[in-house]
N, C-alpha and C positions, 0 to 999 in steps of 0.2 A: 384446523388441527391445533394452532396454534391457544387458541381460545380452548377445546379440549382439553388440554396439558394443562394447562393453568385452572381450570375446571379440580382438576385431579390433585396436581398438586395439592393444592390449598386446603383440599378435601383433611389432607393425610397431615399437612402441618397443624391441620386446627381441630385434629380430629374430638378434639375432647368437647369442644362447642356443638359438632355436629351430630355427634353419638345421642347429644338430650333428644335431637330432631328426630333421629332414624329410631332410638326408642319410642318415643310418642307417636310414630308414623306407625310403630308397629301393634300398641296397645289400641288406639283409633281402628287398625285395621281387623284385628281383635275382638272391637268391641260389636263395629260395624256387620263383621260375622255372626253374630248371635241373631239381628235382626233381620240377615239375608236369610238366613238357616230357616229361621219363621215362616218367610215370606214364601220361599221355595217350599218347605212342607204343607204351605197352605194353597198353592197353585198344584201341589198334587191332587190335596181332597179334592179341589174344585175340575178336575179333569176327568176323576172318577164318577161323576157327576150324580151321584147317589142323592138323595134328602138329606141321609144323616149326615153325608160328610160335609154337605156345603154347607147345612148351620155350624158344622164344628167348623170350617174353612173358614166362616162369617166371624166366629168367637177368635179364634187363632190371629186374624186380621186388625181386630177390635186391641187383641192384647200387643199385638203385633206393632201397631200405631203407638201405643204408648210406649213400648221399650224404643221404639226409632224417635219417639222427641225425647226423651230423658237425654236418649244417646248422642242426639243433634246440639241439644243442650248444653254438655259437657265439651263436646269434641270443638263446637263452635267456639267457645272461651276460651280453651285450652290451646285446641291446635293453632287458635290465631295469636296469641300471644307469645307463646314458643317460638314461631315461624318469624314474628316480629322481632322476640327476643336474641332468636339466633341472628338476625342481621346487625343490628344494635352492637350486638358484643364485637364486631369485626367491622363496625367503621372505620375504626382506626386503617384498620389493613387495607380498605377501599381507599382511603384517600391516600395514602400513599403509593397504589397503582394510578391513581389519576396524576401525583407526584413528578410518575418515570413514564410517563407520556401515554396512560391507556385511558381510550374517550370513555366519557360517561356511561354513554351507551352503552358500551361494551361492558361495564361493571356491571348495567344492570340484567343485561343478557347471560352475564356468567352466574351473579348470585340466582336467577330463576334457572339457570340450567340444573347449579349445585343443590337446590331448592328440590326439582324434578329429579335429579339422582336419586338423592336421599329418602323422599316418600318414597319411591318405587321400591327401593332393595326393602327400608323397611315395613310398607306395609306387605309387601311377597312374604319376608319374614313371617311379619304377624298371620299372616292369615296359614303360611307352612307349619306351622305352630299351634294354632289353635283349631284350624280347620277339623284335625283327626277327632277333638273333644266336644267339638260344637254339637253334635248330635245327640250324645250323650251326656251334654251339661243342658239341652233342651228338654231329653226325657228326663232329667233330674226336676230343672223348673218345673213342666207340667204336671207332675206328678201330684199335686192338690188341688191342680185346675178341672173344675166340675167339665164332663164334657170333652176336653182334652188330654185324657191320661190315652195309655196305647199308642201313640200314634208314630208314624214311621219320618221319624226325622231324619231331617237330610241336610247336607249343605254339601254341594257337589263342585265342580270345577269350573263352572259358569259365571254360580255365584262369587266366585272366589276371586275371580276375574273381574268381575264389575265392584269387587269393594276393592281390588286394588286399585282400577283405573277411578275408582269417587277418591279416595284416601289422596292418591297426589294430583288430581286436579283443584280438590279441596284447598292442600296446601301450594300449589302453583298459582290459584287465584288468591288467596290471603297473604303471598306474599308479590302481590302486583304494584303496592303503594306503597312498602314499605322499600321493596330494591329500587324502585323509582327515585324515594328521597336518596338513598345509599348513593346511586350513581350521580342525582344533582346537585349533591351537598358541596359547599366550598371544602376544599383538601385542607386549608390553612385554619376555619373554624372547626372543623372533625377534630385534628391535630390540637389545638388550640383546650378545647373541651368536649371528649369523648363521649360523654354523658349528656345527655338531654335533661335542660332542666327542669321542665315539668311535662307532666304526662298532657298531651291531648287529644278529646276523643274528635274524630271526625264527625258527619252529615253520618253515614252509615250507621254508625255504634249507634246514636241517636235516635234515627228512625228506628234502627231495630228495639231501640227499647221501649221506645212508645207505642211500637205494634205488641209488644209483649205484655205489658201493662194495659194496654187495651184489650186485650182479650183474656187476662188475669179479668178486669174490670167486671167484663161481659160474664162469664161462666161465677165469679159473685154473684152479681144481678142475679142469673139462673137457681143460684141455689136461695136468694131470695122467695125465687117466684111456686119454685115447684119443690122449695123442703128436700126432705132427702130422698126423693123420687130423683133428683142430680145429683146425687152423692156421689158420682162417679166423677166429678167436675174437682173433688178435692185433690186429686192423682195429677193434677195439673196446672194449678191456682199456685201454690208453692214453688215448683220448678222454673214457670215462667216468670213470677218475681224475682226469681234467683236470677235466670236471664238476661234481667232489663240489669239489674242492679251493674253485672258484672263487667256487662257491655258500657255502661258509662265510669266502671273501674277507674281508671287512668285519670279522669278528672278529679276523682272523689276523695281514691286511694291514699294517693299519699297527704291530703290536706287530712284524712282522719288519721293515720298513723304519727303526723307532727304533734297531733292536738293530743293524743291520748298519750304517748310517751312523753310531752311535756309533764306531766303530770308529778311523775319521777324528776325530783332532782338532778339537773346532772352533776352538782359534784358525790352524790351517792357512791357514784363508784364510775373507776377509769374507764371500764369496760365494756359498762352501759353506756356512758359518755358517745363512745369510740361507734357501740352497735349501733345508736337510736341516730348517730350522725352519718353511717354507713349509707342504713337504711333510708333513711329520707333523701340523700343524694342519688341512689341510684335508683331512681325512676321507675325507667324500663322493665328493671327484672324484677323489683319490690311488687309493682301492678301485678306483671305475669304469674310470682307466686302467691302472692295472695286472692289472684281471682280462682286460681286450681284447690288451694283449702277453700275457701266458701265453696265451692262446686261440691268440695269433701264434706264439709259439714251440710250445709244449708239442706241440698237435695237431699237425703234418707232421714233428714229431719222435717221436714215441711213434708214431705210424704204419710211419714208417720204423726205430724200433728196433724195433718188435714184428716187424716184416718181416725183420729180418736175423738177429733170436734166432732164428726160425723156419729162417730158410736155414740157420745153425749146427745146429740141431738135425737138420732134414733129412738133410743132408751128412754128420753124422755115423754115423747111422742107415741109411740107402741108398750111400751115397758119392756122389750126385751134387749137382749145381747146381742153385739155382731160380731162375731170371734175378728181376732186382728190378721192382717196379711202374713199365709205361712213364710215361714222362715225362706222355703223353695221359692214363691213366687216373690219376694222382697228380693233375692240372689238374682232373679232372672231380669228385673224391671232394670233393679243397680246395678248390678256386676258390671257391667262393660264401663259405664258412664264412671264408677269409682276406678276403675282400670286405668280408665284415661287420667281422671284427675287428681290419684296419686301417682301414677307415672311423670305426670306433665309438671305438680309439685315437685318431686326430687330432682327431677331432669331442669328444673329453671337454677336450681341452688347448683348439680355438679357444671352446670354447662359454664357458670360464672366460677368454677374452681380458680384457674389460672389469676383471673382479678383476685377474687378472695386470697390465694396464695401472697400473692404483689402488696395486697393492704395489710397483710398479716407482716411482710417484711418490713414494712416501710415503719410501723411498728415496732418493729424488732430494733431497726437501724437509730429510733428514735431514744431506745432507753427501756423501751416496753420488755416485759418477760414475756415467753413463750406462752405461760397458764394465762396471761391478761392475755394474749393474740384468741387462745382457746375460748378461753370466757366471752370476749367479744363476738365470738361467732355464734357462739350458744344463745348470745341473749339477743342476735339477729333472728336469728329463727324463732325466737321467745318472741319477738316483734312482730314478726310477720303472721305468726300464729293467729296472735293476741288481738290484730286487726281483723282477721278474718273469722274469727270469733267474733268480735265486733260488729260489725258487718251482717254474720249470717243471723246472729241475735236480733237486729234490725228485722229483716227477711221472716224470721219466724216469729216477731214479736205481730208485725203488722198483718201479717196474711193468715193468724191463728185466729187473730182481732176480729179480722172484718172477715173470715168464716163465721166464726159465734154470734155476729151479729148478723149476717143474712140468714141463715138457717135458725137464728132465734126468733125470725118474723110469723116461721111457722110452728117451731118448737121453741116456746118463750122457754127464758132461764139458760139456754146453751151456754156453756163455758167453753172457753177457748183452750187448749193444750197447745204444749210450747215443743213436744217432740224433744224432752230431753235426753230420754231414754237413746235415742239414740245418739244427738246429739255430742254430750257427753264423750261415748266410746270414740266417735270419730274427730273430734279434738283431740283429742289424748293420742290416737294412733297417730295423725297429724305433726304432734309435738313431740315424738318419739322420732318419727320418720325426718322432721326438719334437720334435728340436734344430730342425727347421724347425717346424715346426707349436709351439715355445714361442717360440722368439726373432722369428720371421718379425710377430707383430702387434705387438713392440715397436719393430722396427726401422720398422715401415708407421706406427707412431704418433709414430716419434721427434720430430716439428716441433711436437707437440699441446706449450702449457707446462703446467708441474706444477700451477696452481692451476685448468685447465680442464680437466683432468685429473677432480682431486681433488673438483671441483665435480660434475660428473658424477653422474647418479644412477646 
């Protein structure tokens, strides 16, 4: 009961940490719903047991499969880095329960209970939420899919049931190593230095990015072998590079973020100074946001350049056209997967508000004006942007390359497309959405003064 309470508590004093988590539990659960919605309507064809409907149950399956890795893709970076993020941000407040005599153990028992709350309520949310639209953002999707228009979509209370219970076992297992370290930490080095100084990826991150990479590798080869008879292997050659990249994020991240804002003078200006030193100190949440923009950019971009190397190779090879992915079926593959990973982007910048507030004081107390606190927040998110543009430019520089050249084996002369088209838009909405979501809880805090600020736990 005791442990309960303190559960609760904590929940309600830190709630502004928590709210990023139960958000992202809830868009995950959201997104997760579009692919149960699928799978449920496609277990009806298949019960009907007709000819026509099982080849269309067969196509719906086929389509089915790909929105559930786009979606595993995003939710995997995103939800684990959040789930991470949020413990990181309340070290501090562990090691001082360890302080006033509560075992380790028991921190790391409370952070996965607080952990389990949280996914619960908010993927229930998300899916009380999205559930009633899911059917009808499915007949929306199918609606230019050959073969699947008509059909009786569904996502009933079953499904709804098992994406919430995946949504917070999802996040109960991604956060098994990270409340682990929370509870073994020395109370005196947490206290000491809140912040971890550099990101590290585990064995796991690792593997998993070698098993991504390897099978990026493999469906190359394929489209080596068989031209664009696999042209369906482009739909997944991008996303999985995005994958591999993001999962070794935390090693990469902040060494490319140091190098390219060196770039920039720092006596140029106070502000930049202040962001680009922000930035590179804090780790943890720098990694987490900027692996949710590459998830934004990279993925609807490496979709659509893999789609248009393809139409180059085609055209070459046939002489004809392949119209591009309708607008419907681009909304239905992404929607969920960009849910998540601009959700999980604004929700890493507000969860760290309370810090950001604290650095914006300390600031203030030093001599700083209010517009240089502002500006330095703007040109954090100008930072973080700026890397994961970086970043996904990589991702689509390489995987647009070695398209053009395995499909050039069969259709010599292929050109590579770099998917700026869309590219482009979703930077931009990225850089919009950072710049509000950094300066918006300074400007909502501006009447707080600097010493209740700074008081502040």
């Amino acid at each position: 009961m005791t442990v309960f309470r303190l559960v609760l508590s904590d929940l309600r004093s830190n709630a502004g940490i928590w709210t990023g988590a139960l958000v992202v539990s809830a868009a995950t659960a959201a997104a997760a719903a579009i692919a149960a919605g699928m799978l449920e309507t496609g277990l009806e064809l298949v019960t009907s047991g007709t000819r026509s409907d099982l080849l269309r149950a067969g196509g719906l399956a086929t389509l089915a499969s790909l929105v559930l890795v786009l979606t595993v893709v995003a939710v995997t970076a995103v939800l684990g880095n959040v789930t991470r993020l949020t413990i990181d941000l309340q070290r501090r407040g562990y090691a001082l329960w360890q302080l006033v005599g509560v075992p380790s153990s028991t921190v790391t028992v409370i952070v996965r209970l607080q952990l389990a709350v949280v996914a619960l309520v908010g993927s229930a949310l998300g899916c009380l939420v999205a559930g009633p639209f899911v059917p009808a953002f499915l007949h929306f999707g199918l609606s230019e899919s050959d073969g699947l228009r008509g059909l009786d979509e569904r996502f009933g209370a079953v499904s709804g049931a098992a994406v919430v219970v995946g949504v917070t076992a999802v996040v109960v297992l991604s956060s098994l190593r990270p409340s682990r370290r929370a509870g073994r930490v020395r109370p005196v080095e947490v206290l000491r230095e809140p912040e971890a100084v550099e990101g590290r990826t585990g064995w796991t991150r690792w593997t998993g990015a070698a098993v991504a990479l390897l099978l990026a590798s493999l469906m190359t080869l394929a489209l080596a072998g068989a031209g664009v008879r696999a042209g369906s292997q482009v739909l997944l050659i991008g996303p999985l590079v995005t994958g591999a990249v993001i999962a070794v994020g935390p090693s990469v991240f902040p060494a490319l973020l140091r190098a390219w804002t060196a770039v920039v003078p720092a006596h140029a200006s106070a502000s930049w100074f202040l962001a680009r030193n922000a930035a590179a100190a804090a780790v943890s949440r720098s990694s987490a946001t900027v692996s949710a923009l590459v998830i934004t950019i990279a993925l609807p971009a490496s979709i659509t350049s893999g789609f248009a190397t393809l139409g180059d190779a085609v055209r070459r090879t046939t002489g004809s056209e392949i119209s591009g992915l309708a607008p419907q079926s681009f909304l239905l593959m992404l929607g969920g997967p960009l849910l998540v990973s601009l959700s999980g982007a604004a929700a890493t910048v507000l969860m760290a508000g309370r810090t950001r507030e604290q650095e914006g004081a300390l600031v203030e107390a030093a001599g700083g004006s209010r517009g240089v606190v502002l500006a330095r927040a703007a040109w954090e998110s100008v930072i973080l942007v700026g890397t994961a543009v970086l970043v996904s430019s990589a991702v689509l520089v390489v995987t647009s390359c070695a398209q053009a050249v395995a499909l050039g084996v069969t259709a010599p002369g292929t050109l590579p497309h770099l998917g700026l088209q869309a590219a482009a838009p979703a930077a931009l909405v990225s850089l919009v959405l950072m710049v509000v979501a950094g300066t918006l809880p300074l400007v909502v805090g501006g009447r707080r003064s600097v010493p209740l600020v700074l008081a502040a736990d």
